[in-house]
C-alpha positions as CSV (number, residue, x, y, z in Angstrom):
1,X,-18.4,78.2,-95.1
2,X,-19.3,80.9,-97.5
3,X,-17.0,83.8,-98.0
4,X,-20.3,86.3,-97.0
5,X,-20.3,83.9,-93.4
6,X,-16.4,84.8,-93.6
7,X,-17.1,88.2,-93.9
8,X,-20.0,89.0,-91.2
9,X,-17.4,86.8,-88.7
10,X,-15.6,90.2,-87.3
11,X,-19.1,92.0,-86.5
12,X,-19.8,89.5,-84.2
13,X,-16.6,88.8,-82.4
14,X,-17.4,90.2,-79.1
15,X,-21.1,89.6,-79.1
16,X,-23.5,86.7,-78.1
17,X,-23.3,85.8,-82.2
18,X,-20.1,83.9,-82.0
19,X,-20.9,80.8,-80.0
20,X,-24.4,80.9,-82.5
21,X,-22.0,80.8,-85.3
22,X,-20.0,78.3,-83.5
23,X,-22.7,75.7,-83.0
24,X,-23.4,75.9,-86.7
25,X,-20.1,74.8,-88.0
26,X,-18.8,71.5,-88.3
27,X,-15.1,71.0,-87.1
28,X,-13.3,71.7,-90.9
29,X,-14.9,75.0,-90.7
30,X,-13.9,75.8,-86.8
31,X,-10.5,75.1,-88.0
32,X,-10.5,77.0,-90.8
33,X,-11.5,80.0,-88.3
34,X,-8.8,79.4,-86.1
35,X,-6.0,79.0,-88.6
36,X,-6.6,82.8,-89.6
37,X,-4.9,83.7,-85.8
38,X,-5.8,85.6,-83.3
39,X,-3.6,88.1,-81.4
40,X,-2.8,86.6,-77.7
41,X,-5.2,89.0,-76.1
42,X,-8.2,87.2,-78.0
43,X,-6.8,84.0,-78.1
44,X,-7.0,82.4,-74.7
45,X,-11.0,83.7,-74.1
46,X,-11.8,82.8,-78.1
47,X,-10.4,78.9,-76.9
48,X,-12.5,79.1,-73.9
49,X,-15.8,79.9,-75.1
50,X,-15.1,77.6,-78.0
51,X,-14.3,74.8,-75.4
52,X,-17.7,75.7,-73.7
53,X,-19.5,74.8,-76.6
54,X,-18.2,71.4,-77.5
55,X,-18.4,70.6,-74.0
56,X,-22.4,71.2,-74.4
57,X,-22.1,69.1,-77.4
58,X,-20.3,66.2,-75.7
59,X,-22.7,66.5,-72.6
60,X,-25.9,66.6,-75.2
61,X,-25.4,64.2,-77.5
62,X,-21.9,62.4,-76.8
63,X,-20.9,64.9,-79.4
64,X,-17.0,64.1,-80.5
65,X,-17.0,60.7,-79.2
66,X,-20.1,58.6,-78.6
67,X,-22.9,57.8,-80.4
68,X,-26.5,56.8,-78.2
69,X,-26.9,53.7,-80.8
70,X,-23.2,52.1,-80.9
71,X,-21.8,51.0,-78.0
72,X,-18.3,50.4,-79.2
73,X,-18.3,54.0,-80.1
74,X,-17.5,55.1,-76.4
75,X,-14.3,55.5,-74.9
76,X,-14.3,53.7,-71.9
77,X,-10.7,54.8,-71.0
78,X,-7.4,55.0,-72.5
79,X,-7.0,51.3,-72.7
80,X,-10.1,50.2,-74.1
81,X,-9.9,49.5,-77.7
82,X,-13.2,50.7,-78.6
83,X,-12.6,53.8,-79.8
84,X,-14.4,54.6,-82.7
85,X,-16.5,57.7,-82.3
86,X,-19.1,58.5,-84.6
87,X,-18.7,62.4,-84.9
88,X,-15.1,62.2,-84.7
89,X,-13.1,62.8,-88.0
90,X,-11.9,59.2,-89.1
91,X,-8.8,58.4,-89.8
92,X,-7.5,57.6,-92.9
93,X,-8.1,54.0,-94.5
94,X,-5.1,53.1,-94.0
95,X,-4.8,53.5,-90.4
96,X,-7.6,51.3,-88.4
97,X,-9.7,52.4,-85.3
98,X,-7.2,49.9,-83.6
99,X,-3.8,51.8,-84.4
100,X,-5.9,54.9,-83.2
101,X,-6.5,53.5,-79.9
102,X,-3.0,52.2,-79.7
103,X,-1.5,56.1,-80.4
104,X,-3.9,58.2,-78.7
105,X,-4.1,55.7,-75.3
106,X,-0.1,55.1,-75.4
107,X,2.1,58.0,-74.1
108,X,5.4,56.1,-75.3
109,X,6.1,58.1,-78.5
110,X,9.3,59.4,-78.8
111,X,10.2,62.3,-80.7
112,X,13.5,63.5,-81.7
113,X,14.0,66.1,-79.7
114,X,17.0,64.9,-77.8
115,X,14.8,63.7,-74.9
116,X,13.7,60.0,-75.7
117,X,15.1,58.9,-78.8
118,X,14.7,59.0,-82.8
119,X,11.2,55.7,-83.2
120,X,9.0,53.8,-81.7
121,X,6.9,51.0,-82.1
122,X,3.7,52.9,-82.3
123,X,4.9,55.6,-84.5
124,X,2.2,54.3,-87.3
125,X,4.6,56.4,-90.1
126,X,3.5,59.9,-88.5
127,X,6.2,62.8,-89.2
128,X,7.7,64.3,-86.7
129,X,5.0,66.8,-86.2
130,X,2.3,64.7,-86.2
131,X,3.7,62.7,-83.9
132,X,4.9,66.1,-81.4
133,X,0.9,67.1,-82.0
134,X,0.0,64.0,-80.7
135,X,2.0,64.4,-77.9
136,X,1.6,68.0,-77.2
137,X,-2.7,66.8,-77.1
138,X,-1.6,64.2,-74.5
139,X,-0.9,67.0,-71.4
140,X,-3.3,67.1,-68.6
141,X,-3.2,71.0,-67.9
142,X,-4.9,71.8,-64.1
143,X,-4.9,75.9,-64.1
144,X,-8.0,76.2,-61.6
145,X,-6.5,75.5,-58.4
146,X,-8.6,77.4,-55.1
147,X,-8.1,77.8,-51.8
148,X,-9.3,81.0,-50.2
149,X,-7.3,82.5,-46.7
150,X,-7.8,86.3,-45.3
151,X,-4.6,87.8,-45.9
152,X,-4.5,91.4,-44.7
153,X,-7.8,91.4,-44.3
154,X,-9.0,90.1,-47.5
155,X,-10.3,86.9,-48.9
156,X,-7.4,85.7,-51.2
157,X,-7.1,82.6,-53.3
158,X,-3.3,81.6,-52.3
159,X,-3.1,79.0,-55.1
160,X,-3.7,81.7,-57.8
161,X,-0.6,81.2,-60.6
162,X,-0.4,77.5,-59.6
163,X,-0.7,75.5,-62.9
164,X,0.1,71.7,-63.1
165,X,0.8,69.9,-66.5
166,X,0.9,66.2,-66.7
167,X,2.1,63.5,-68.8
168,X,5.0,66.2,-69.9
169,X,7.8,63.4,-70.2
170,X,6.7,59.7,-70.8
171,X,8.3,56.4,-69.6
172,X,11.6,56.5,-71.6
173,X,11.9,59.8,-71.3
174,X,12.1,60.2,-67.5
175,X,14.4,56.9,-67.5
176,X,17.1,58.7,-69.7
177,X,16.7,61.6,-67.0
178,X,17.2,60.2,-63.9
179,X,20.5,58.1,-65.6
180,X,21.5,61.7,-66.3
181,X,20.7,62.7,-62.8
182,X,22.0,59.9,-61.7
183,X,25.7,60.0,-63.6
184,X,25.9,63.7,-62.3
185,X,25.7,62.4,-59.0
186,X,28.4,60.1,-59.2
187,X,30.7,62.7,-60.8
188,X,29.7,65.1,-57.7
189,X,30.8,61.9,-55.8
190,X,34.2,61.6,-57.6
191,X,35.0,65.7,-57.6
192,X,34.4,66.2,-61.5
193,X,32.0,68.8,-60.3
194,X,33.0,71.9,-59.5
195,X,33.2,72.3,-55.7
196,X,29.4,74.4,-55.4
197,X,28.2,72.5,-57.5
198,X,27.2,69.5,-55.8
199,X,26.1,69.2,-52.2
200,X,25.5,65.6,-50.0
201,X,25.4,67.0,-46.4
202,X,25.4,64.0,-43.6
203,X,22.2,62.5,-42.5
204,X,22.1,63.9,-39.2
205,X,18.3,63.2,-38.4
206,X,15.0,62.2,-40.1
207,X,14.3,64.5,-43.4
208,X,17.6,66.2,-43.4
209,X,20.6,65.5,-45.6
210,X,18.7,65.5,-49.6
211,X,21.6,65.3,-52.0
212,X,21.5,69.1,-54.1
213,X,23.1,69.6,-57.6
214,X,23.2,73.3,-58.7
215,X,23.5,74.8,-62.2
216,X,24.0,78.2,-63.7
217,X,24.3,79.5,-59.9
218,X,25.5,79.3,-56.5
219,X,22.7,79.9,-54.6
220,X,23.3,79.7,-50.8
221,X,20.6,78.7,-48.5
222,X,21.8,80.1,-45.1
223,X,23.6,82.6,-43.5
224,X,27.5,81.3,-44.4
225,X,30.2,81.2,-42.4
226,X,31.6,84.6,-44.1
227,X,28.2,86.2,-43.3
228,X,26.4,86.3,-46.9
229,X,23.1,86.2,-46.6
230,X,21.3,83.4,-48.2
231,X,20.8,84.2,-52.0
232,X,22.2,84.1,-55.4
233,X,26.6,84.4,-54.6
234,X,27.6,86.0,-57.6
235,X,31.1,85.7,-57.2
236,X,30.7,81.7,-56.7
237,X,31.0,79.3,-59.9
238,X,29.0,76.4,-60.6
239,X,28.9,73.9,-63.6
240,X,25.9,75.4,-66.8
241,X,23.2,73.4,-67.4
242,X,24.0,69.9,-68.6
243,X,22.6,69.6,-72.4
244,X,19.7,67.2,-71.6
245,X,18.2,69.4,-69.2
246,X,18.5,72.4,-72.0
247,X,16.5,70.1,-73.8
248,X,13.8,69.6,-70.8
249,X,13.9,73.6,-70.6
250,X,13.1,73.9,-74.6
251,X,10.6,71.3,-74.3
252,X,8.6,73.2,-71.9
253,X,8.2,76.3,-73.4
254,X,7.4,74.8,-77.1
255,X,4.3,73.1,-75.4
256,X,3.1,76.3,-73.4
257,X,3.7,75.4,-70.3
258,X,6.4,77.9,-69.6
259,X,6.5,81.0,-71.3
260,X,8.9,82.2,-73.9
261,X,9.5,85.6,-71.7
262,X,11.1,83.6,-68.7
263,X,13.2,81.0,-70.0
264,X,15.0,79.0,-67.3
265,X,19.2,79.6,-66.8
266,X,19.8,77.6,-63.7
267,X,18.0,75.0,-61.5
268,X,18.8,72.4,-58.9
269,X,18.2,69.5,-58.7
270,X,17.2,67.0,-55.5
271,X,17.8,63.5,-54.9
272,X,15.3,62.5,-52.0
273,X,16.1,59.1,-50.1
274,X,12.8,58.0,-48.3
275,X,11.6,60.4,-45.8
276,X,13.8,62.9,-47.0
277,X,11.9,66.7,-47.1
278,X,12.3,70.4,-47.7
279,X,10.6,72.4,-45.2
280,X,8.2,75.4,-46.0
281,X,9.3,78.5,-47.7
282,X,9.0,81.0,-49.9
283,X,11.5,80.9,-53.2
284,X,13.9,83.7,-52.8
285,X,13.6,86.6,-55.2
286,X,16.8,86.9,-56.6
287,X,14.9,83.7,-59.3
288,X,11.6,85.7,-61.2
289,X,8.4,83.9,-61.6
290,X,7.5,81.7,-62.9
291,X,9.3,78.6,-61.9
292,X,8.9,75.1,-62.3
293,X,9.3,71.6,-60.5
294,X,9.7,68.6,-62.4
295,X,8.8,65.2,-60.6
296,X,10.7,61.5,-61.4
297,X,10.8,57.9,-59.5
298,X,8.0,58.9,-56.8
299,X,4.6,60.2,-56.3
300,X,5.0,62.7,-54.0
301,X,2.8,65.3,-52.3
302,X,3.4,69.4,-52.0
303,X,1.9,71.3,-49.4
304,X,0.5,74.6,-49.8
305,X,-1.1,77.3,-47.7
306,X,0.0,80.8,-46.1
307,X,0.9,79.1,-42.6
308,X,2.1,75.6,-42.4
309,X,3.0,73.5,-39.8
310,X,5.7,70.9,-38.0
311,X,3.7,67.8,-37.1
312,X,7.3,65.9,-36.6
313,X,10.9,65.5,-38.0
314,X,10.1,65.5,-41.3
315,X,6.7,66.5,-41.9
316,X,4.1,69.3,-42.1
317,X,0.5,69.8,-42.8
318,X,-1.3,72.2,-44.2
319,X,-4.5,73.2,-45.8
320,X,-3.7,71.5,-49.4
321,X,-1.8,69.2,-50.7
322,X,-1.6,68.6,-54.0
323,X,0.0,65.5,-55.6
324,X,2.9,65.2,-58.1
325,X,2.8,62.8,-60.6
326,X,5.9,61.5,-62.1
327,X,6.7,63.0,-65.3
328,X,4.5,66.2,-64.1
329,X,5.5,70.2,-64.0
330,X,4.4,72.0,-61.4
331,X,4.8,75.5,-62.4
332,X,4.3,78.0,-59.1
333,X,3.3,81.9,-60.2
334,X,1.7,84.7,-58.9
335,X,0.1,83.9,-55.0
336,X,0.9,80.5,-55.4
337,X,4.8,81.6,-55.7
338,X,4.7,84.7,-53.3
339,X,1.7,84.2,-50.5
340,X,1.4,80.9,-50.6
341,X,4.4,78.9,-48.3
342,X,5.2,75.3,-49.8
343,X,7.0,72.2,-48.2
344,X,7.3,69.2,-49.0
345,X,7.0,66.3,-46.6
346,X,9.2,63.3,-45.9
347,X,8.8,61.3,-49.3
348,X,7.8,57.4,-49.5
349,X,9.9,56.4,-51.4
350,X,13.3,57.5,-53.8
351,X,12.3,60.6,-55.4
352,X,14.0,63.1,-57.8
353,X,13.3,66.7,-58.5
354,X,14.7,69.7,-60.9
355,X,13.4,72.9,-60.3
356,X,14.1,75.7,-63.0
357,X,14.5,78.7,-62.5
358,X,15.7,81.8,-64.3
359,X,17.7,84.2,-62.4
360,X,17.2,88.2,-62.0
361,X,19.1,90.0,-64.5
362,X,20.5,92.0,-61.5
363,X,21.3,88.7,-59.6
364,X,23.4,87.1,-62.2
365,X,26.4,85.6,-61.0
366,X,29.6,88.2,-62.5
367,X,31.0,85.5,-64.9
368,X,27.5,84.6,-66.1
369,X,27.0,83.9,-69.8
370,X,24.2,83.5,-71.3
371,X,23.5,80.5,-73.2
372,X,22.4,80.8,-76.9
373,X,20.3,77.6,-77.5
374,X,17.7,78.9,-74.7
375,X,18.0,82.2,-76.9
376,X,14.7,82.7,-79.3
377,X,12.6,79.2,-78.0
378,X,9.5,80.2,-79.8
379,X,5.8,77.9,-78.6
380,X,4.9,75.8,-81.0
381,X,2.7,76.6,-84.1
382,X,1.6,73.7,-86.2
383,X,0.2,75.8,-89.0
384,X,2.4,76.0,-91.8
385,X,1.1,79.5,-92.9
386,X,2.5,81.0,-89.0
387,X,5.1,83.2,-90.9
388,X,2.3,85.1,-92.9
389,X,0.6,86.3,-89.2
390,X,0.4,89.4,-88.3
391,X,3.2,90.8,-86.0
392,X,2.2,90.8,-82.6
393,X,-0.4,87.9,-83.2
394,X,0.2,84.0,-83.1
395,X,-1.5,81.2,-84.4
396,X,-3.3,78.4,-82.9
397,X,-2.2,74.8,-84.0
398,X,-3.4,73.3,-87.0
399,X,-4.2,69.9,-87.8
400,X,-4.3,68.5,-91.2
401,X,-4.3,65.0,-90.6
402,X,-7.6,63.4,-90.0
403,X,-6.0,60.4,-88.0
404,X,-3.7,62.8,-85.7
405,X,-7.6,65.0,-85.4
406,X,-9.3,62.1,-84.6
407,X,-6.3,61.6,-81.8
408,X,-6.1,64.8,-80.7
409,X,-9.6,65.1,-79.9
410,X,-9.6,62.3,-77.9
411,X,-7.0,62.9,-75.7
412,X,-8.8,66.4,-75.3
413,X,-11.7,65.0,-74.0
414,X,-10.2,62.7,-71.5
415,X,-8.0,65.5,-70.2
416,X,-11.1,67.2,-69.4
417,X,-12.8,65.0,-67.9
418,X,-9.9,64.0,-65.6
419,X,-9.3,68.0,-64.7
420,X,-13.6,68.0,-63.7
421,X,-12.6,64.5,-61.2
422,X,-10.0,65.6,-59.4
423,X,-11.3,69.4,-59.3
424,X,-14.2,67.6,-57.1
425,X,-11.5,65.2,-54.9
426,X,-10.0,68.1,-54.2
427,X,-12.5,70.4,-53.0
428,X,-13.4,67.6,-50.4
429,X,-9.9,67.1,-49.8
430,X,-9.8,70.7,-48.8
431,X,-12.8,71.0,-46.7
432,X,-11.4,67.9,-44.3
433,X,-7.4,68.7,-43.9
434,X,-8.0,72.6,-43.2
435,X,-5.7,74.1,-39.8
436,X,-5.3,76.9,-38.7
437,X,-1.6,78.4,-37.6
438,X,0.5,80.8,-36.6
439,X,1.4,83.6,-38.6
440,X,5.0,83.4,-38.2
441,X,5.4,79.4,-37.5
442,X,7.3,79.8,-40.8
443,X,9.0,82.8,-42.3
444,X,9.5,82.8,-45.8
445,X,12.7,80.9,-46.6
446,X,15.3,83.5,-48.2
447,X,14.8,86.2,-45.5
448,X,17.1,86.9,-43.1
449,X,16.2,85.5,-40.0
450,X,18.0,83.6,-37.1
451,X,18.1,80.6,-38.7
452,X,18.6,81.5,-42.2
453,X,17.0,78.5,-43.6
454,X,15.4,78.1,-47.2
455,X,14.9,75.8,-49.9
């Protein structure tokens, strides 16, 4: 690109010219643009309209990863072989079209981050950015969710702030987890805990009795025996986050899915035996939004509307239901946090779950510290000229490899295509399971009320 093109780029920036300019440059040249950085007003609608365009591309011509006269040059899916595309940036000599198809299908890369481990067999040499780029490509990101219900009056999506990020932690990671979760559980079990710490109530009927661990707070669901109404107990002790799941916390704001200004300092975590539950609620106020749910062992589903209802012991229905992979984070925001109730039904199997959750400065518990490794977590910024940006403005990642490109691109494309199928099973979904109920069949879980019950 010429430096007068360069030049004539900020007279256009919020006209009709830039997506003209856009389908005139090839993809050296669109990164070029991008590495300048843009401040994070411009950034997210600059990445959209971009997207638009190479969506056009794709849909025109098989853009980025076919080619009308070679068949092999499709992917078919993430375990094909075939994955040579014809406008795709190749990768380098050394590296074959098969080694590509082996990194960019296979989500068993391991960085070392403290999560997974230090190699793996289908590292192909990358560094240890290359490798977290790869990675970082490789999460499904669902941010559309609708469901519209008259609240006061008004049409109101309820599911607005929902976002849902897949493919977060791979095979090996989640299997180091749940032996973490798992070895916490039998100290709870042996008293190494301290006493608020960990929770195994008695299975007294269907869907009750989920084991609970708590970090960084007490938080009591109920009405207690001393009358404290359910909440954060400040003046309670439990034990601070266990180092692996500081590591899940920094994980998940380097790759955007939580951001840097609410940083997690406590969570819980549940063990589910099958047809365990939690029963609708809102999340109590005393934790600030957004929060987060990460999923292991099961495939479960969460239920979502502004009134839900008891079909039996144990389980609910309501107007969506969304499922949760394993290895997903469901992050809940804005209506989807605060209008929106949310249960989950009795599970099908062994389930675990760790919600984080950062606490209200006002609602910290008296001999809270803060911790300094979730101090400063900055997203991450692949280009190595981030420190000369502007202050205020961030960069977007990027890429100088041709193979991770080549990589990156692809997993791009087959996480949108998989957001466009199951944006259309859902919307039938939600057109067949629709109810309607009672206003107050559920009060929001946190409240005061008779029976003091929340998550």
């Amino acid at each position: 690109m010429s430096g007068d093109s360069l030049a004539k780029m900020p007279e256009c920036v919020t006209g009709e010219g830039r997506l003209g300019l856009l389908k005139a440059l090839n993809r050296d040249e669109i990164l070029e643009v991008l590495s300048q950085g843009f401040c994070q007003h411009c950034e997210p609608l600059l990445e959209e309209r971009i997207q638009g365009v190479l969506n056009k591309r794709v849909s025109k011509t098989s853009g980025l990863y076919s080619s009308e006269n070679d068949s092999e040059s499709v992917i078919k899916s993430p375990d094909h072989e075939a994955t040579r595309a014809s406008n795709a940036i190749p990768p380098p000599n050394s590296v074959s079209s098969k080694q590509l198809a082996r990194t960019s299908a296979n989500s068993d890369m391991l960085l070392n981050d403290g999560l997974g481990g230090t190699s793996s067999a289908i590292d192909n040499g990358l560094s240890e950015e290359q490798k977290e780029q790869i990675r970082f490509s490789q999460v499904g990101r669902k941010k559309d969710f609708v469901h519209m219900e008259k609240i006061n009056g008004k049409a109101t999506n309820v599911l607005k702030g929902l976002e849902l990020h897949t493919k977060v932690f791979n095979a090996e990671e989640q299997k180091k987890i749940v032996q973490c979760v798992y070895s916490l559980q039998r100290m709870g079990q042996k008293g190494q805990l301290r006493e608020r710490t960990y929770s195994e109530p008695r299975k007294w009927m269907r869907g009750k009795g989920r084991v609970t661990i708590q970090f960084g707070c007490c938080y009591n669901y109920t009405v207690d025996k001393n009358g404290n109404p359910p909440g954060i107990m400040r003046d309670e002790e439990v034990d601070p986050l266990p180092p692996l799941f500081k590591q899940m916390i920094k994980r998940m704001v380097r790759w955007h899915i939580l951001p840097p200004t609410c940083v997690p300092n406590s969570c819980i975590v549940n063990i589910y035996d099958e047809s365990d539950c939690i029963p609708p609620h809102i999340d109590h106020h005393d934790f600030l939004r957004p929060f987060c749910t990460v999923s292991f062992l099961t495939e479960s589903n969460i239920l979502f509307g502004s009134s839900l209802k008891i079909v039996s012991p144990g389980e609910f229905s309501g107007p969506v239901s969304i499922p949760l992979p394993v290895g997903s984070v469901l992050i809940l925001n804005g209506n989807g946090a605060d209008i929106a109730k949310h249960c989950v039904p009795g599970v099908p199997g062994k389930r675990i779950s760790i919600t984080f959750r950062r606490m209200d400065d006002s609602k910290l518990p008296y001999k809270f510290s803060s911790d300094p490794e979730l101090l400063g977590i900055k997203p991450l910024i692949f280009s190595p000229s981030a420190k000369s940006a502007p202050q205020g403005h961030h960069q977007r990642p990027v890429i100088h490899s041709s193979f991770v490109k080549a990589v990156v691109q692809q997993n791009q494309h087959q996480n949108d295509q998989r957001v466009r199928d199951k944006a259309e099973e859902s919307a039938k979904t939600t057109k067949n399971d629709s109810f309607l109920a009672g206003k107050n069949d559920f009060p929001p879980l946190g409240r005061v009320n008779k029976s003091g019950s929340r998550q």
